[in-house]
Structure formats: C-alpha cells, structure tokens
DRENKOL-299676 format. One record per atom (N, C-alpha, C): x, y, z; residue number from 0; residue in three letters; chain. Coordinates in steps of 0.02 Angstrom, whole numbers, plus 50000, padded with zeros to 5 digits. Each point is the difference from the previous one (the first is absolute). Layout:
! DRENKOL-299676
+-------+-------+-------+-----+-----+---+
:     X :     Y :     Z :   k :   r : c :
+-------+-------+-------+-----+-----+---+
:     X :     Y :     Z : NUM : ALA : A :
...
+-------+-------+-------+-----+-----+---+
***
This chain:
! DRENKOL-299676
+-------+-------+-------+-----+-----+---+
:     X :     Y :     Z :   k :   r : c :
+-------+-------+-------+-----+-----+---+
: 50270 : 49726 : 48424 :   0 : UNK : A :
: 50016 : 50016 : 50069 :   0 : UNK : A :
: 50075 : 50002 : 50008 :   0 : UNK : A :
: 50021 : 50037 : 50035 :   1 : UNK : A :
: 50064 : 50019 : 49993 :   1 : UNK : A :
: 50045 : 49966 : 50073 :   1 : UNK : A :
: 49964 : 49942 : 50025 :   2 : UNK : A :
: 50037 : 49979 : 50077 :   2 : UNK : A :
: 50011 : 50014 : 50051 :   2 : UNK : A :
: 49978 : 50076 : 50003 :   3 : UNK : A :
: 50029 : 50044 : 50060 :   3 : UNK : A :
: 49917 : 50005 : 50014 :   3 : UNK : A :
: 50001 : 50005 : 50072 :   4 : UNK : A :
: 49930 : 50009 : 50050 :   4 : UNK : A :
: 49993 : 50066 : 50022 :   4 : UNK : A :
: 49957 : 50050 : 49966 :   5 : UNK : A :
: 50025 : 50070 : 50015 :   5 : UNK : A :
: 49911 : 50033 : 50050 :   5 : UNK : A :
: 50033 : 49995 : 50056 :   6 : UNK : A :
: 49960 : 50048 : 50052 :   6 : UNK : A :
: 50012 : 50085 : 49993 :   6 : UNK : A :
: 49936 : 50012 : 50017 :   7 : UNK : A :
: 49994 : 50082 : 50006 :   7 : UNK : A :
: 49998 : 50001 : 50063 :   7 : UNK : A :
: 50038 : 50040 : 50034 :   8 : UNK : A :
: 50016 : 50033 : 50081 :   8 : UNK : A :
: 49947 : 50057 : 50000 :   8 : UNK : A :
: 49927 : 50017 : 49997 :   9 : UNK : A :
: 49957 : 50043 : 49990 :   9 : UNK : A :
: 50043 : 50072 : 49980 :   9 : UNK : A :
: 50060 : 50003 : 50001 :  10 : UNK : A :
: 50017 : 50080 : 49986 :  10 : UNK : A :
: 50015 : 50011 : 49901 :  10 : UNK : A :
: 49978 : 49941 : 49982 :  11 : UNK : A :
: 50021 : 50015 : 49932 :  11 : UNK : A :
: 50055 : 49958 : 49969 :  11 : UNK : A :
: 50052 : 49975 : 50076 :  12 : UNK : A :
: 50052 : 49983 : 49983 :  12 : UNK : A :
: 50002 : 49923 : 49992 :  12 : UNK : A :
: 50041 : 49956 : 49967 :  13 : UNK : A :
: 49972 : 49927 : 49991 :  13 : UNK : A :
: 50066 : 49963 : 50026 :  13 : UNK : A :
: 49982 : 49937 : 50023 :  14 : UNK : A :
: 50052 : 49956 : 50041 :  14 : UNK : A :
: 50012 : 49928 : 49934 :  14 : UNK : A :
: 50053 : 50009 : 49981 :  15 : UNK : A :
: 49983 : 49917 : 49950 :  15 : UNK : A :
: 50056 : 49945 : 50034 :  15 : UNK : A :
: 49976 : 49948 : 49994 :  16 : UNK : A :
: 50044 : 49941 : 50019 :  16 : UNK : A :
: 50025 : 49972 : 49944 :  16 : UNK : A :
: 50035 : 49965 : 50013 :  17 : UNK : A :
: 50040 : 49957 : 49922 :  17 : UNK : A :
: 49992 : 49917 : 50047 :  17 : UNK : A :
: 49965 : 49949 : 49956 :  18 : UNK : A :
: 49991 : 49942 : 50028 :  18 : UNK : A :
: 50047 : 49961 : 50006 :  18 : UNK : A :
: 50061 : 50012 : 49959 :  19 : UNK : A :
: 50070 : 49988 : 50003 :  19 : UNK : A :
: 50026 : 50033 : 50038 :  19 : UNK : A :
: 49978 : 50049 : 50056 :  20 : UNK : A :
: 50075 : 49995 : 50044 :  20 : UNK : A :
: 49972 : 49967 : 50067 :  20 : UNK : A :
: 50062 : 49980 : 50021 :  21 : UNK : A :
: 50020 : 49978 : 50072 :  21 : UNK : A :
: 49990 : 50048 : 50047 :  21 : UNK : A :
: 50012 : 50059 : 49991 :  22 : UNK : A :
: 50008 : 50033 : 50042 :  22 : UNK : A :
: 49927 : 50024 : 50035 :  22 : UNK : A :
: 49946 : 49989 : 49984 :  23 : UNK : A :
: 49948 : 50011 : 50031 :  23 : UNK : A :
: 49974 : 49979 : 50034 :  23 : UNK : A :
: 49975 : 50010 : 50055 :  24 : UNK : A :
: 49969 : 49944 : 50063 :  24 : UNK : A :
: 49904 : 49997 : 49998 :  24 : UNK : A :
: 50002 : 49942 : 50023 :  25 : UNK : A :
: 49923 : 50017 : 50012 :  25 : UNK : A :
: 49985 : 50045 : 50040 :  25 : UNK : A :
: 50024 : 50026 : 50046 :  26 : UNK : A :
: 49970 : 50055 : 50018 :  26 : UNK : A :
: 49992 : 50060 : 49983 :  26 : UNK : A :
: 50043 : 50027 : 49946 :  27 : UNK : A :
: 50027 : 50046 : 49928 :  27 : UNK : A :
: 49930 : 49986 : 49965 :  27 : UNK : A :
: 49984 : 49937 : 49972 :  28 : UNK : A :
: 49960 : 49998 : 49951 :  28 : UNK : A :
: 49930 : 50007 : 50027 :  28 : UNK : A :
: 49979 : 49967 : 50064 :  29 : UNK : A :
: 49937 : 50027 : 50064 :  29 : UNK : A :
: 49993 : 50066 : 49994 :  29 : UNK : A :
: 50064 : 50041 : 50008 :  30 : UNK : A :
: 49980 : 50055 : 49992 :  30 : UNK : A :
: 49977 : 50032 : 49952 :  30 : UNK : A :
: 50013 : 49986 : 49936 :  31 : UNK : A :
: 49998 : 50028 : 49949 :  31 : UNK : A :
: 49924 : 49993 : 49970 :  31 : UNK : A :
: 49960 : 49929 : 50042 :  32 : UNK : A :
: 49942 : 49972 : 49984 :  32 : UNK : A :
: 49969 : 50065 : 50010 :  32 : UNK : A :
: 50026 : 50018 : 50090 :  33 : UNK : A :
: 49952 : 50057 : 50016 :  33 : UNK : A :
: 49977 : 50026 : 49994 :  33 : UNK : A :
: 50072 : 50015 : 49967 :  34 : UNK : A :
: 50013 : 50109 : 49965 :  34 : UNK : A :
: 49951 : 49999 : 49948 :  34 : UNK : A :
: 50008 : 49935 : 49954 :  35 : UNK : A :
: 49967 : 49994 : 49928 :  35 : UNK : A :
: 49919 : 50055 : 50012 :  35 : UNK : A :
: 50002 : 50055 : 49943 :  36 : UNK : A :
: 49955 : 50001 : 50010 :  36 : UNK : A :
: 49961 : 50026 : 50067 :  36 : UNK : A :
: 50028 : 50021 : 50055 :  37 : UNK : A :
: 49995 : 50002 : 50085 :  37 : UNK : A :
: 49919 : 50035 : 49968 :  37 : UNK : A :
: 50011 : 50072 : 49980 :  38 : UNK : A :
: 49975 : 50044 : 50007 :  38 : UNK : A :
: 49930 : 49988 : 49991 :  38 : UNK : A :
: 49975 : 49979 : 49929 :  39 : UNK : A :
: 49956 : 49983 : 49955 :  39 : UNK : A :
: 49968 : 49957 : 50017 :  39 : UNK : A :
: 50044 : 49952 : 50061 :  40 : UNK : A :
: 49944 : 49917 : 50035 :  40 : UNK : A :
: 49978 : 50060 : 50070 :  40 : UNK : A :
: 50041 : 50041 : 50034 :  41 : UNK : A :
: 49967 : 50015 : 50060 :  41 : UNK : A :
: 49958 : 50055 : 49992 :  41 : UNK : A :
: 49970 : 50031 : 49961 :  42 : UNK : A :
: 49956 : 50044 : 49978 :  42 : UNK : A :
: 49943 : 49961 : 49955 :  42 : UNK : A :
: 50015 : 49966 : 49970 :  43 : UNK : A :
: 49932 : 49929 : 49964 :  43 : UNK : A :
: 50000 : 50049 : 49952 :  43 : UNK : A :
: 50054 : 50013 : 49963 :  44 : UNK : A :
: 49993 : 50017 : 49940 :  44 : UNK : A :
: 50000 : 49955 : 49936 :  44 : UNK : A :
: 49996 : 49994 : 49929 :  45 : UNK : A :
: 50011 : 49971 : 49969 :  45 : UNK : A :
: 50061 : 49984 : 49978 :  45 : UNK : A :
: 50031 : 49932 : 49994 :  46 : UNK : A :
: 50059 : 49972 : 49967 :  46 : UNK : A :
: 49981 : 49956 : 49941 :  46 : UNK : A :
: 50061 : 50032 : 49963 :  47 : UNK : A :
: 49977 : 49950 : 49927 :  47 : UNK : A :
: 50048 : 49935 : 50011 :  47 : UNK : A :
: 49944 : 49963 : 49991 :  48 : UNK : A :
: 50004 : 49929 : 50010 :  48 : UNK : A :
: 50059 : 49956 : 49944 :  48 : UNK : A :
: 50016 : 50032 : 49960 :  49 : UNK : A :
: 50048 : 49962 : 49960 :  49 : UNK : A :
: 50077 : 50008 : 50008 :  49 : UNK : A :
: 49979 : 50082 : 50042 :  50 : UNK : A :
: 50087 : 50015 : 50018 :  50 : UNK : A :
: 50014 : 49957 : 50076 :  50 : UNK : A :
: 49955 : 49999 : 50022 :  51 : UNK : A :
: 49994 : 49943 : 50050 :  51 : UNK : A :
: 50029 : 49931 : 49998 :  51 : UNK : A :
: 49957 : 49961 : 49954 :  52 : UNK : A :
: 50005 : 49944 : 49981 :  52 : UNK : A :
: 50082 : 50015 : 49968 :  52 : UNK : A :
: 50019 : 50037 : 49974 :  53 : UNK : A :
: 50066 : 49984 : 49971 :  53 : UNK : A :
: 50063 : 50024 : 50046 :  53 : UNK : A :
: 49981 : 50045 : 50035 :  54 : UNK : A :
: 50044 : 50011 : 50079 :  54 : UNK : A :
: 50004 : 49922 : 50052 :  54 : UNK : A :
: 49943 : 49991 : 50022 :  55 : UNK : A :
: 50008 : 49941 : 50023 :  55 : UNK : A :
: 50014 : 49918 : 49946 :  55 : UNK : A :
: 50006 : 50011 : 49970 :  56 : UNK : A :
: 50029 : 49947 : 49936 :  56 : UNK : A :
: 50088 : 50004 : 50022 :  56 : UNK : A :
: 50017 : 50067 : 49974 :  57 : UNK : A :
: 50053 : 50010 : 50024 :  57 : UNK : A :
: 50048 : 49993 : 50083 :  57 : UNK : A :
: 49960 : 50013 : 50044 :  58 : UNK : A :
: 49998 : 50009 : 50067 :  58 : UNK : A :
: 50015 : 49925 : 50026 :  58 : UNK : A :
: 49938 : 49973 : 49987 :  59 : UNK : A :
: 50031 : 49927 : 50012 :  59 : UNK : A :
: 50051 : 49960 : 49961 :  59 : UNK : A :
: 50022 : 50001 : 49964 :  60 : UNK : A :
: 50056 : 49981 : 49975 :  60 : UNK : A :
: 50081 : 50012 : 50047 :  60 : UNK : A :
: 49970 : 50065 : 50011 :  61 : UNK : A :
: 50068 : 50053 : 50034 :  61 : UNK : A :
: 50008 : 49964 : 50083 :  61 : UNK : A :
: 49917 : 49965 : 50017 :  62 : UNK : A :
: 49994 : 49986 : 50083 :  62 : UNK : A :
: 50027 : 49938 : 50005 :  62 : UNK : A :
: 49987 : 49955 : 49949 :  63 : UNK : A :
: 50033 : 49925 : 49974 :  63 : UNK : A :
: 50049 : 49992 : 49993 :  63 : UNK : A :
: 50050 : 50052 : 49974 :  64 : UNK : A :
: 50069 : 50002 : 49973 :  64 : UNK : A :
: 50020 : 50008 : 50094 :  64 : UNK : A :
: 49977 : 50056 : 50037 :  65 : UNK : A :
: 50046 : 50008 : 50047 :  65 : UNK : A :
: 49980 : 49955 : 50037 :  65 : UNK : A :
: 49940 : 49958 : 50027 :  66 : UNK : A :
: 49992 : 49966 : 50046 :  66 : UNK : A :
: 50054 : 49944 : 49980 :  66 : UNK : A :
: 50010 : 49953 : 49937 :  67 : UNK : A :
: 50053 : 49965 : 49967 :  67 : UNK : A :
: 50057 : 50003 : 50024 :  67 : UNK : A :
: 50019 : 50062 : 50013 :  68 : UNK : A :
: 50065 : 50051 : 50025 :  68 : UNK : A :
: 50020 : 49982 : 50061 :  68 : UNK : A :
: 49933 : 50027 : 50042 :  69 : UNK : A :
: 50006 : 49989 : 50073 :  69 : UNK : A :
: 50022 : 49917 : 50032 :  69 : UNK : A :
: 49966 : 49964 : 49959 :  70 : UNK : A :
: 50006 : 49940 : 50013 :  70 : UNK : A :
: 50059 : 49971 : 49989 :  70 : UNK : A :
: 50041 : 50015 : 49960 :  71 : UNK : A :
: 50061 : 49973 : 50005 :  71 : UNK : A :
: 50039 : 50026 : 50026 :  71 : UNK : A :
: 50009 : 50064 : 50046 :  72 : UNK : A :
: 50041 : 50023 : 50017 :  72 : UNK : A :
: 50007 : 49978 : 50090 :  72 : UNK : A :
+-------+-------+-------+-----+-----+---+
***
C-alpha cells in the first residue's frame, strides 16, 4: 500500500490524500469519503472490495493525521 487514500470523483478522475500532510482538513477528507467511488455506491453497482478495504486503510490514517492537526492548533 502506498499511504495515499485515493478516491475516484465518478468522472474517471482520482483524489489522493497523503496521511502526512497537515494541510488537509476533515472536511477535505469527508469529502473525499463521498466522492470515493460516488458513482458505483449510488447506482448499486459493484465495488471491489479490496480496493476498498485498502482506500479506506489509507483514508483513515490521512483522517487521524488531520484530526491530530486540528487539535493542536
């Protein structure tokens, strides 16, 4: 796994976070939960479950790092 939490914006195009930066907010990364994938959950299509499991592997790491963030600032 490569650390970065990478959402698909349904157009093809992908959103990745880096769990190391600061610069992301929870509401950045909420969104990105969304997007993940938008298309494929609101049509009840099939998602493969391992790119899943390893997006959100990643994802929370990235939500941990910034909530950490928020808190000390």
């Amino acid at each position: 796994m490569s650390g970065h939490a990478e959402a698909h914006d349904g157009s093809g195009g992908a959103i990745t976070a880096s769990p190391n930066s600061c610069t992301e907010t929870v509401d950045a990364l909420v969104d990105e939960a969304l997007a993940y994938q938008a298309e494929s959950f609101d049509a009840d299509e099939p998602i493969d479950g391992g790119d899943l499991v390893e997006w959100f592997a990643a994802w929370r790491i990235a939500l941990r790092e910034a909530r950490r963030h928020e808190r000390q600032v």
